[in-house]
C-alpha positions as CSV (number, residue, x, y, z in Angstrom):
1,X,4.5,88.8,91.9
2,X,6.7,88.5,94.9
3,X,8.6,90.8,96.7
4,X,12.4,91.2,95.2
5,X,15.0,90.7,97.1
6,X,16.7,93.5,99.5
7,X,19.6,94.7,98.1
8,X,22.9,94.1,100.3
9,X,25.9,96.7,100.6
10,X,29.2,95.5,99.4
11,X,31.4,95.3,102.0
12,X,34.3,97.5,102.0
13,X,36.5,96.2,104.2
14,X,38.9,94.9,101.2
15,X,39.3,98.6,100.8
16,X,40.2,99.5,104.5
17,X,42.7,96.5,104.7
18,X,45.5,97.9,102.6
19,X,45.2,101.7,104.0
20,X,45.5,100.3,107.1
21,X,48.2,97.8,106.6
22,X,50.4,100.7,104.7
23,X,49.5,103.2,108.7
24,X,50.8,99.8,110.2
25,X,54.2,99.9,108.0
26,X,54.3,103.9,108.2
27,X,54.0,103.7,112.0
28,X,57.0,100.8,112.2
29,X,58.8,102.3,109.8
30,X,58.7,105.6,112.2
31,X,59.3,104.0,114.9
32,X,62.3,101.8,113.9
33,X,63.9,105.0,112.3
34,X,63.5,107.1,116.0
35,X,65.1,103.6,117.6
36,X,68.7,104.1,114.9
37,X,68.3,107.5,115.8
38,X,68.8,106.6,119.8
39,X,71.4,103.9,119.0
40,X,73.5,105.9,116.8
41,X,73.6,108.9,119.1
42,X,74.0,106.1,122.6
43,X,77.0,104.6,120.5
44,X,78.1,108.2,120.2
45,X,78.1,108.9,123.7
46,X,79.5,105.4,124.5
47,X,82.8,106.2,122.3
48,X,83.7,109.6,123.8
49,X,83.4,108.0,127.1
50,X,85.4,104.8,126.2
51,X,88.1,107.2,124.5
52,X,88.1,109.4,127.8
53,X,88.5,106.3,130.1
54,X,91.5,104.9,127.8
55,X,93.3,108.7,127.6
56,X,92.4,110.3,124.8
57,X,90.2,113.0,124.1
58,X,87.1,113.1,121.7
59,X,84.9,116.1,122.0
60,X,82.3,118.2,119.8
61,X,80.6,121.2,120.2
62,X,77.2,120.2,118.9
63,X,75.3,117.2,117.4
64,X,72.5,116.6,115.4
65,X,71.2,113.7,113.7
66,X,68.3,113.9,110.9
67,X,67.9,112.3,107.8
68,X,64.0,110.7,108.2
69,X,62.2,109.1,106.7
70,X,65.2,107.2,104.9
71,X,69.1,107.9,105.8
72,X,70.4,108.9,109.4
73,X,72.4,111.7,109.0
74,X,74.9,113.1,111.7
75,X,76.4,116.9,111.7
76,X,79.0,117.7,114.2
77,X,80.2,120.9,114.5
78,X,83.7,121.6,116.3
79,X,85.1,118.0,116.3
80,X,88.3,117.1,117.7
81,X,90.0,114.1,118.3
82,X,93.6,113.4,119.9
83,X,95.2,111.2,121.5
84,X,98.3,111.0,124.6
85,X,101.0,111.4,122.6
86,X,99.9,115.0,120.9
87,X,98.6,113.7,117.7
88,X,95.3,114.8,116.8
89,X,92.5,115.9,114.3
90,X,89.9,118.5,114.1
91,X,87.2,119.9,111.5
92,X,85.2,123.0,111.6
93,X,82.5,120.7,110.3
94,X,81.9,116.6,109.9
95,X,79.0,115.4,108.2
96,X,78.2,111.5,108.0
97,X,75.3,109.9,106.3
98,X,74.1,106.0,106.4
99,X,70.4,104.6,104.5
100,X,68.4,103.1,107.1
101,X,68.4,99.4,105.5
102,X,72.4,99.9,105.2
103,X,73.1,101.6,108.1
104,X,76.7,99.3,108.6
105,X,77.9,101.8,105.6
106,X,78.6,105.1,106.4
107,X,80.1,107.7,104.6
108,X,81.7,110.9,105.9
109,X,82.9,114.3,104.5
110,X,84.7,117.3,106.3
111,X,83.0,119.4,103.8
112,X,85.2,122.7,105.3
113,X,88.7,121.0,105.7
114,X,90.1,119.4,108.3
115,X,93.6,120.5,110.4
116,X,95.6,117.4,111.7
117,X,98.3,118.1,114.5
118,X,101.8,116.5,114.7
119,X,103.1,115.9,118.0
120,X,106.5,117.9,117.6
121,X,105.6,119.2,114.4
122,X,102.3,121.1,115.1
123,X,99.2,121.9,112.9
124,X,98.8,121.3,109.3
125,X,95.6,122.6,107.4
126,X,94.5,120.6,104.7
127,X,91.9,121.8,102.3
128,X,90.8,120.6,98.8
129,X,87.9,119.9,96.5
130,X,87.1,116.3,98.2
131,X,87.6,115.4,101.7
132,X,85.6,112.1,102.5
133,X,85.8,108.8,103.7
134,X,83.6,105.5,104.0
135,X,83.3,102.8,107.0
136,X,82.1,99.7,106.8
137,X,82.4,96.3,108.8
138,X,83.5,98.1,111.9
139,X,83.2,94.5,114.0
140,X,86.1,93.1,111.4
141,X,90.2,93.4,112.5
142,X,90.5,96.0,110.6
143,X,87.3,97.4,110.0
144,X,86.8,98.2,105.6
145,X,87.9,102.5,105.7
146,X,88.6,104.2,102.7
147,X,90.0,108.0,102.8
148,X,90.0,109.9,100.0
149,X,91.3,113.0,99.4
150,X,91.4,115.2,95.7
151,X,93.2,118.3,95.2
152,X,94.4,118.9,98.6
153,X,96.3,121.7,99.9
154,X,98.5,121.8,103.0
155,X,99.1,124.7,104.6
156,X,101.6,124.5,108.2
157,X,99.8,126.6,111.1
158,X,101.2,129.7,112.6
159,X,104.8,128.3,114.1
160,X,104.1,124.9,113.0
161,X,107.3,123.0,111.0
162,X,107.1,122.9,107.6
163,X,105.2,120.2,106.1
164,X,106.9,117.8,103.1
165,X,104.2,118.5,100.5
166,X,102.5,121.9,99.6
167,X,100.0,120.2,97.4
168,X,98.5,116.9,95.8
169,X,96.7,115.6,92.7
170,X,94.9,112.5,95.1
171,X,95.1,111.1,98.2
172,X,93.7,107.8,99.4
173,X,94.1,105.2,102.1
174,X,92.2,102.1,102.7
175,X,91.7,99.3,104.9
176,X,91.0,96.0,104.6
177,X,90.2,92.8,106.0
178,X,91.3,89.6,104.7
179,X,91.5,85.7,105.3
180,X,93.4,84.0,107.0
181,X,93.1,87.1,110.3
182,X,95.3,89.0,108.0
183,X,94.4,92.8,107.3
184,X,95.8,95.1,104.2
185,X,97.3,98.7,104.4
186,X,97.2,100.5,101.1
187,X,98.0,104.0,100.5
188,X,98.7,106.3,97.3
189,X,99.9,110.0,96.8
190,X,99.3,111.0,93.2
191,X,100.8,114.5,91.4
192,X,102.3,115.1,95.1
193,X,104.4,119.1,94.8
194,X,107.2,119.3,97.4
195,X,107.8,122.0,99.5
196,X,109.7,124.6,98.2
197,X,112.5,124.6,100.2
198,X,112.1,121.3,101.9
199,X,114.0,117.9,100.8
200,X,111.3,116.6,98.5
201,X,111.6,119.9,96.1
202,X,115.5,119.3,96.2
203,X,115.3,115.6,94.9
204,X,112.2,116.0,92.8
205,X,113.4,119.5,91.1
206,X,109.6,120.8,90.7
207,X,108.5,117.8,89.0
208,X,105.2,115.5,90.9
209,X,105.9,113.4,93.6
210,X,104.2,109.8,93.8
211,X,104.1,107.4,96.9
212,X,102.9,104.1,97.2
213,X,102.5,101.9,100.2
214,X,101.3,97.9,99.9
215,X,101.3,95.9,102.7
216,X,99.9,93.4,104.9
217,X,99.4,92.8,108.6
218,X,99.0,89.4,110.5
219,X,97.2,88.1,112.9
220,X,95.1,91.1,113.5
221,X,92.5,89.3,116.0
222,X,95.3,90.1,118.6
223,X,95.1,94.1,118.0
224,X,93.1,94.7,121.1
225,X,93.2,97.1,123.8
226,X,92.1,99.8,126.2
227,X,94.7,102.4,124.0
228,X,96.4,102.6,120.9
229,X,100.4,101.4,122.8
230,X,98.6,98.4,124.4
231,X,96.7,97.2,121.2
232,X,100.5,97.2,119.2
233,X,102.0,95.5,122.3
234,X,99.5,92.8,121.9
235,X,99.5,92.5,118.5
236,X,103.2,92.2,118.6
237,X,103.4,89.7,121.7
238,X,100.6,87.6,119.5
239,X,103.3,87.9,116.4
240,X,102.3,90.0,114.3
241,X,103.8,91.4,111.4
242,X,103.7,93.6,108.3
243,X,104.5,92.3,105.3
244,X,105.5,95.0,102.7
245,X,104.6,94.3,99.4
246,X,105.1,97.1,97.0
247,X,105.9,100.8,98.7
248,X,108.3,103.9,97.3
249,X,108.4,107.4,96.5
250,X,109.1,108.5,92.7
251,X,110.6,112.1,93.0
252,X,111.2,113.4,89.5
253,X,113.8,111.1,88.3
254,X,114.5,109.5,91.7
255,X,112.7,106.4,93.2
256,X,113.2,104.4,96.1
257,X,111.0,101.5,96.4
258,X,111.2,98.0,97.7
259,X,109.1,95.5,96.9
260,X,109.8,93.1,100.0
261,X,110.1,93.5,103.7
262,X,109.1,92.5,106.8
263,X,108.8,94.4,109.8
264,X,107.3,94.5,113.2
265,X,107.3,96.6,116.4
266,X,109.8,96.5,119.3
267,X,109.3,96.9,122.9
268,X,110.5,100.4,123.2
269,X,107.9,101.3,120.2
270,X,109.9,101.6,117.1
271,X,109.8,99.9,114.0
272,X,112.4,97.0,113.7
273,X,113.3,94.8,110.3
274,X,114.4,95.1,107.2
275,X,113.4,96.4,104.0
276,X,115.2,95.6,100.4
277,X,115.5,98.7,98.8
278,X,116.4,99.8,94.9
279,X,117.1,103.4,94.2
280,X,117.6,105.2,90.9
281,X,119.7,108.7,91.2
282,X,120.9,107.9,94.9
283,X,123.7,109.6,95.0
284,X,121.4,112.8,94.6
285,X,119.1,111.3,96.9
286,X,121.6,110.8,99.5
287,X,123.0,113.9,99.6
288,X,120.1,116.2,99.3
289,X,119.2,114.4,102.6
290,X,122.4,115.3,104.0
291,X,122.0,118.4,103.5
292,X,118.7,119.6,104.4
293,X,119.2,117.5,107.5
294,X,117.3,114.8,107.5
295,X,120.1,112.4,108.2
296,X,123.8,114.0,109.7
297,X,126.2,115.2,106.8
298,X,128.8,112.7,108.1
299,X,126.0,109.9,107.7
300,X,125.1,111.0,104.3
301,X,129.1,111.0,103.3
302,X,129.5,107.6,104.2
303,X,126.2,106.3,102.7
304,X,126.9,107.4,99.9
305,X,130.3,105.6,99.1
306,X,128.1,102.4,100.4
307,X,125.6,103.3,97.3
308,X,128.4,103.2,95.1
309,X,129.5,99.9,96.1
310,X,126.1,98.6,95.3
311,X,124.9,100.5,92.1
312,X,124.5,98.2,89.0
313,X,123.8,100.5,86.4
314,X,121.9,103.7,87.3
315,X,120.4,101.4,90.2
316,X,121.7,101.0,93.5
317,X,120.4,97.8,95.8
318,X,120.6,97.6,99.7
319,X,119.2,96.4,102.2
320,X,117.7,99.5,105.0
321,X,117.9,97.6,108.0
322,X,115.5,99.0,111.6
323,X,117.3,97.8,114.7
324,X,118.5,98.8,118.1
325,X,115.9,102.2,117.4
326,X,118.3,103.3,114.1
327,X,117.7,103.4,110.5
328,X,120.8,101.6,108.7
329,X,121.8,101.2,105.3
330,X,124.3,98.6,105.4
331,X,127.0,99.5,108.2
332,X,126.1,103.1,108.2
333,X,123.1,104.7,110.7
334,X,121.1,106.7,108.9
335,X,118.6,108.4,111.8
336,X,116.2,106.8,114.6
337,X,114.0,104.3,113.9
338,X,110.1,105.5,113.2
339,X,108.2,105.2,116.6
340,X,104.6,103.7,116.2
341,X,104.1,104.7,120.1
């Protein structure tokens, strides 16, 4: 008989091939999450200076960023942000969180409340069961935020003025993008309680206060600068202007709201247009404002007999007119013009 064959050892190299394919991937993988981690903390370091340079201030007390093997997650303690003109925000504690195959969307919380800081009316604490806010886009004019905000409280500093609202149900703001180099400004206070003593708790008579803002802002591509004043000045040398599409402020049985306008930005930095207004109980309206001083007593007399003119019903229609830096309803100058810088 002859000799049988010798056996041969499978080879096991099919076996190896995906163990060491899956190191491969583990290793990338790694090393592509330590590479987010350097950009996102370089891009850190690249804003603070760039705010710096342009006059405004952006500062932390410590940073961390974690999150492997699948999100990047930032922590900083102590942030503060401000710019020239004395407006500014801090946080006892920021938190933001991206996935690594998404990391275009982030979304951050200031999980211990946050205190923003009025120029001439000083810090206001605001505290609540949600704080947060998401970022997307950030190349687009504007870039996608969303700010949300759910049972807030807002408490004025030590010295600070009082601020308008003492509480609210919901908060949120968002920004959009949108064709045609437009970008969209919404805004919403829901179950809003005034102030006790403040102008809002006189209209509104303990009942919730609701605002709404709508509008849309044109040719957006032009909103560039090394600061906030020279970004507006180019925006508004380019043309652009904001379209107001729906915005007002339900008080209890008062509203004001206006559901066209068109404004834009002078060269001394206030708002100038004109917004066409309808008001329900305006004659209370008018002369709570008179007399907690938001507009002169004298102005708030004379308003008032141009309301009457122009109520049809329990609705009065005007037109609130932003020029030469004052407010006016029809002949009658209400108060300065907002200033946007």
């Amino acid at each position: 008989m002859p000799d049988p064959d010798t056996t041969r050892k499978s080879s096991r190299l099919g076996l190896y091939i995906p163990f060491g394919l899956l190191g491969l991937a583990i290793i990338a993988w790694t090393a592509a999450w330590f590479w987010a981690r350097g950009q996102v903390e370089s891009r850190l370091d690249s804003a603070q200076a760039a705010l710096r340079k342009a006059g405004y201030e952006l500062s932390w007390e410590s940073r961390s960023v974690d999150g492997f093997p699948y999100r990047l997650n930032i922590t900083l303690i102590e942030p503060r942000i401000a710019d020239p003109s004395g407006w500014a925000i801090a946080t006892p504690r920021l938190e933001g969180q991206t996935y690594l195959l998404s990391a275009g969307h982030w979304m951050i919380a200031a999980t211990e409340g946050l205190t923003f800081t009025r120029p001439m009316g000083g810090p206001v604490t605001v505290t609540g069961d949600i704080l947060r806010a998401s970022l997307r886009h950030m190349e687009r004019r504007p870039p996608n935020i969303s700010f949300e905000g759910v049972k807030l409280r807002f408490a004025p500093g030590a010295g600070a003025m009082p601020f308008a609202l003492s509480a609210a149900d919901r908060v949120e703001l968002h920004f959009r993008a949108g064709p045609d180099d437009e970008g969209g400004v919404f805004a919403k206070v829901e179950g809003g309680k005034a102030r006790l003593s403040g102008l809002f708790a006189r209209i509104a008579e303990d009942k919730p206060i609701t605002m709404t803002w709508n509008s849309t802002l044109s040719k957006m591509s032009a909103f560039r600068g090394n600061n906030w004043p020279q970004a507006v000045r180019a925006w508004t040398a380019a043309g652009g202007r904001i379209t107001v599409r729906d915005a007002g402020v339900t008080a209890g049985e008062a509203v004001i709201g206006t559901r066209n306008g068109t404004l834009t930005v002078g060269a001394d930095g206030r708002i100038r247009g004109a917004l066409d207004l309808s008001l329900r109980q305006a004659p209370k309206t008018i002369a709570a404002m008179g007399e907690t001083g938001a507009i002169p007593p004298t102005a708030a007399v004379a308003a008032a007999v141009v309301a009457q003119a122009r109520q049809q019903g329990d609705i009065v229609r005007a037109t609130l007119t932003f020029q030469a830096g004052q407010i006016t309803l029809g002949p009658v100058a209400l108060a300065p013009a907002p200033r946007v810088y």
